[in-house]
C-alpha positions in Angstrom: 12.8 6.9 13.3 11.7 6.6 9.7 11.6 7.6 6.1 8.4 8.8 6.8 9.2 11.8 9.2 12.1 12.6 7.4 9.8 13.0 4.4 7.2 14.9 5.7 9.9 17.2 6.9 11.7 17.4 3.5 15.2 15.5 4.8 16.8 14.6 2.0 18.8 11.1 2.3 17.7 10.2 5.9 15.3 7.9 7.3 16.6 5.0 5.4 19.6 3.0 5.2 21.1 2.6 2.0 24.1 3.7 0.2 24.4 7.7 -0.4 22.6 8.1 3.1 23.4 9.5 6.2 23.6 6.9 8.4 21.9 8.0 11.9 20.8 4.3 13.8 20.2 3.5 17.4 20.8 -0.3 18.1 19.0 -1.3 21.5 18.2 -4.3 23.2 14.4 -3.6 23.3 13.4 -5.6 26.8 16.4 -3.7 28.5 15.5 -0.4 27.2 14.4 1.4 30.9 14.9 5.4 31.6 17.0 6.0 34.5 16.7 9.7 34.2 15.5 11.6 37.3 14.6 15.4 38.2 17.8 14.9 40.8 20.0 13.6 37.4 18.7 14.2 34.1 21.4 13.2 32.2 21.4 9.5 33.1 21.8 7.5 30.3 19.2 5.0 29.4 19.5 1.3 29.8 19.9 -1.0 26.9 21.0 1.1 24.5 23.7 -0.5 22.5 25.1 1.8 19.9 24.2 5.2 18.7 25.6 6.1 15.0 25.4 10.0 14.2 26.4 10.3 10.2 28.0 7.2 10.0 30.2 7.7 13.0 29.9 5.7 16.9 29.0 8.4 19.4 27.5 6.1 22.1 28.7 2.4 22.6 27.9 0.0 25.1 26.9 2.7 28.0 30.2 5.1 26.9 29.9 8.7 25.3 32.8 8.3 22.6 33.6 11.7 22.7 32.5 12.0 18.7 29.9 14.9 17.8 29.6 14.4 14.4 25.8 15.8 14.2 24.9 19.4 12.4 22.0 21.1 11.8 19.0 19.7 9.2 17.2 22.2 7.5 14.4 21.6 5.9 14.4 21.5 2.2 11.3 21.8 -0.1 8.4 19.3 1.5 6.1 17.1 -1.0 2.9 18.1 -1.2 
């Protein structure tokens, strides 16, 4: 959700947004935001989730699955000490 993670876990160009990186961002409407998961239905989207961005592309928007998987594997790379 930050640099810092991505860091730690030697992500190279995520974590922050600025020219050259990947651009992974969840916009939500923080007093909405409510799980409506269940045991019965676990794949229930949760409420007040706006737009999800996965490399730069919309892959959730406004309650809809676009249809768009642009996500692949990280591996990590070498990790500061």
């Amino acid at each position: 959700m930050t640099s810092l993670p991505a860091q730690k876990l030697g992500l190279k160009d995520r974590g922050l947004i600025h020219e050259g990186s990947w651009a992974d961002i969840v916009v939500f409407d923080s007093p909405r935001i409510t799980d409506r998961a269940t045991y019965e239905d676990p794949a229930e989207y949760s409420q007040g989730v706006e737009y999800v961005l996965v490399n730069g592309q919309v892959v959730f928007e406004k309650g809809t699955f676009t249809g768009e998987r642009p996500g692949r594997i990280l591996k990590r790379q070498n990790t500061p000490p």
